[in-house]
N, C-alpha and C positions, 0 to 999 in steps of 0.2 A: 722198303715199302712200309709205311706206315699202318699195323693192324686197327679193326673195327671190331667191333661186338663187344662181345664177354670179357676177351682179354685186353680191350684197349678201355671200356669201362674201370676195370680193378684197377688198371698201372693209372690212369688220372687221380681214381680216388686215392690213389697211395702217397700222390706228391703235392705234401699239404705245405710246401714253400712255392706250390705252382697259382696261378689266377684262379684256378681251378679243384676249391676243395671238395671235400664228401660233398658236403652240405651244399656246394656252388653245382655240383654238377647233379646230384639229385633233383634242384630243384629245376635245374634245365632240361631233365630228361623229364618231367612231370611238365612242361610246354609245350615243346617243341617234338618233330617228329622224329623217330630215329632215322629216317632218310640224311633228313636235315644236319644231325649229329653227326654220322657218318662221313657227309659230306666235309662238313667242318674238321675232320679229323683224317679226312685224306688231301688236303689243303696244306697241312701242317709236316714244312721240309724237318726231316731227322737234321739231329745237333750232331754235329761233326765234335769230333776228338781237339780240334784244335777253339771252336769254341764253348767247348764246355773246360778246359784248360783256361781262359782266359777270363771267366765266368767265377772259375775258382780263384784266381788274380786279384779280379774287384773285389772277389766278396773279402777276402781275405787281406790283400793290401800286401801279399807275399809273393817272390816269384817262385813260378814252379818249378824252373830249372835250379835251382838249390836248396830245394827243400825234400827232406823223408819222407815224406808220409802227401798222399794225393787222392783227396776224392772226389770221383765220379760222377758216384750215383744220383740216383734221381732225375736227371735229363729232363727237361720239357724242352720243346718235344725229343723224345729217346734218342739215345746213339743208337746206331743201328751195325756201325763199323769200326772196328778200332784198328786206326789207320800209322799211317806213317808218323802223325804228329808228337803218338805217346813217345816216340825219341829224344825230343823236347827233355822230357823226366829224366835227365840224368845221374841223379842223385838220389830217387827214389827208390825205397826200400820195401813202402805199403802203400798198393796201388787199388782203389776200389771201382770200379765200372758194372756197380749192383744195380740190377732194377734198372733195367736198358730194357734195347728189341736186341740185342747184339747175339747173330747167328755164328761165329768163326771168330777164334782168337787168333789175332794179328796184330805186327806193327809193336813189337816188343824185343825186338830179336836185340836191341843195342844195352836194355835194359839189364846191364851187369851186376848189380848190387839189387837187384827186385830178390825178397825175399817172404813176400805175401801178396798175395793177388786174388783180390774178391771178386770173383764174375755169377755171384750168385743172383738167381731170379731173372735172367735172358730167356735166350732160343740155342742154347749151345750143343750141339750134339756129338763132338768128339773132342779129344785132347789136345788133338793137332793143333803147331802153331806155339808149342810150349818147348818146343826141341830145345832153342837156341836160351830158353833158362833156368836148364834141368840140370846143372851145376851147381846153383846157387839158390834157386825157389824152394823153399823148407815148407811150407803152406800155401796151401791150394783150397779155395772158396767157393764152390760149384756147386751148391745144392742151387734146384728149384731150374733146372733144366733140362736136356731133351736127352742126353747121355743114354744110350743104350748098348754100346759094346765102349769097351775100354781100351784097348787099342793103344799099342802107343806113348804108356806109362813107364817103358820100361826107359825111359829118358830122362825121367825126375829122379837122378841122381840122389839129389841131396835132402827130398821131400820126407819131410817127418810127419803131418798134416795134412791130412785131406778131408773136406767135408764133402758128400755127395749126398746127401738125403734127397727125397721127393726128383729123383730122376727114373730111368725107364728099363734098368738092367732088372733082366729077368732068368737069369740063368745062371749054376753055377761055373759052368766054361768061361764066363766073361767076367765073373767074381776073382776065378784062381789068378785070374792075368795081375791083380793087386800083389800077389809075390814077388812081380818082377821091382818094385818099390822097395830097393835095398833098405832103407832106414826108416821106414814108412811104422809110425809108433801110436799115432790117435786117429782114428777112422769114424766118420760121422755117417750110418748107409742106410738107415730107416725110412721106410716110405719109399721103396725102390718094388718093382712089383717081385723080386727073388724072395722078400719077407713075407708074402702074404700067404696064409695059410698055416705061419707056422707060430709058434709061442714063441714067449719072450727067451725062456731058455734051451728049447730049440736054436732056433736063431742063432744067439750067444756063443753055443758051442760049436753048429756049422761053419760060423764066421772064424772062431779062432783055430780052430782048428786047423783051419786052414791058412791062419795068417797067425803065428805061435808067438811073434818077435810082438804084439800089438799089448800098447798098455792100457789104452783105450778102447773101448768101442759105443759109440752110441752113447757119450758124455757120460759112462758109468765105468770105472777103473776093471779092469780085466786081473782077477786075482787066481 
C-alpha cells in the first residue's frame, strides 16, 4: 500500500531522477489540496522487483542476469516487495533496494554469491528472510528502518559489516544478541533510541565492551 503525508512527501522529494522534483512537488503542494495529493498518490501501483530490474536494463544497456553489482534504489513509484524476481540476479554480488516502502526481506534465498545488500531507508523491521545468505553476505545495509529487536542474526555467518543507525532498538538485551555475529568487525548503531542519553564515550565503551572482536564503531576505528 502506497503511504501519504510526511513520509510519502520526503521519499518524492528524494527522487530527483523522478517527474517529480523538490521544486516540482513544492510547487504542487502550494496549488492543489492535500486531499487531492493524497489522492494522486494512492492511484500510484508499487514497482514490482521485476520492473524496476528491467528499468535498470534500459537505463543501462546491460543484462542483469550477468552482471555484479545491481541497483534498486529510488523506485518511482517504490517497491514495496521484494519478490521472486530478484532470482533473475544470478551473478550479483552488490544488490541495492535503498529508499523503497519495502516492509520484509524476501525472494533472495537463490542469491549465492550476494555479498552486499543495501536495504537502507524502507519499513524493515526484522532480519528475517536473510537465513538463506548468511554463508556468504559479508555486509548488511539497514540503517534508516523500523528494526527494533535483533533476532535472528545468529545466521549471518560470514557478516563482517553491518550498518544499522537511525533504527528503533532500545535496549541492551537486544544489543548483546550482535555477539552471535561470529566475524562481525565495523558496526554502524548511532541514532538507535539505546544511545540516547548517553556521551559519546559512554557509548563507545558500552558498545565494545560488549562486542571486543569490533574494529569499528560508528565509522571511528576502535583502538
Amino acid at each position: 500500500m502506497i503511504r501519504h503525508g510526511k513520509d510519502m512527501s520526503a521519499l518524492v522529494m528524494k527522487h530527483s531522477d523522478n517527474p517529480f522534483t523538490a521544486a516540482t512537488f513544492e510547487s504542487m503542494n502550494g496549488l492543489v489540496s492535500s486531499s487531492l495529493i493524497t489522492f494522486f498518490f494512492n492511484q500510484a501501483k508499487p514497482t514490482t522487483c521485476k520492473d524496476a530490474i528491467q528499468r535498470w536494463e534500459e537505463k543501462t544497456g546491460l543484462r542483469a542476469s550477468e552482471e555484479k553489482e545491481i541497483i534498486l534504489s529510488f523506485q518511482w513509484p517504490p517497491i514495496e516487495k521484494m519478490d521472486n524476481n530478484l532470482a533473475s540476479l544470478t551473478l550479483v554480488e552488490k544488490l541495492s533496494l535503498s529508499t523503497n516502502m519495502i516492509e520484509k526481506i524476501s525472494g533472495i534465498n537463490s542469491l549465492k554469491y550476494l555479498k552486499i545488500l543495501s536495504l537502507g531507508r524502507n519499513y524493515i523491521k526484522t532480519f528475517s528472510g536473510l537465513e538463506a545468505v548468511g554463508e556468504h553476505l559479508e555486509q548488511l545495509w539497514i540503517s534508516y528502518n523500523q528494526i527494533e529487536k535483533i533476532k535472528g542474526v545468529n545466521a549471518l555467518k560470514a557478516l563482517k559489516v553491518l550498518y544499522m543507525s537511525n533504527n528503533l532498538v532500545k535496549d541492551w538485551a537486544e544489543f548483546n544478541r550482535l555477539q552471535e555475529i561470529p566475524l562481525l568487525e565495523e558496526l554502524l548503531f548511532i541514532n538507535n533510541p539505546i544511545c540516547e542519553g548517553m556521551d559519546i564515550e559512554s557509548w563507545r565503551s558500552q558498545a565494545t565492551k560488549r562486542l571486543p572482536k569490533l574494529k569499528k564503531l560508528d565509522a571511528i576505528p576502535v583502538v
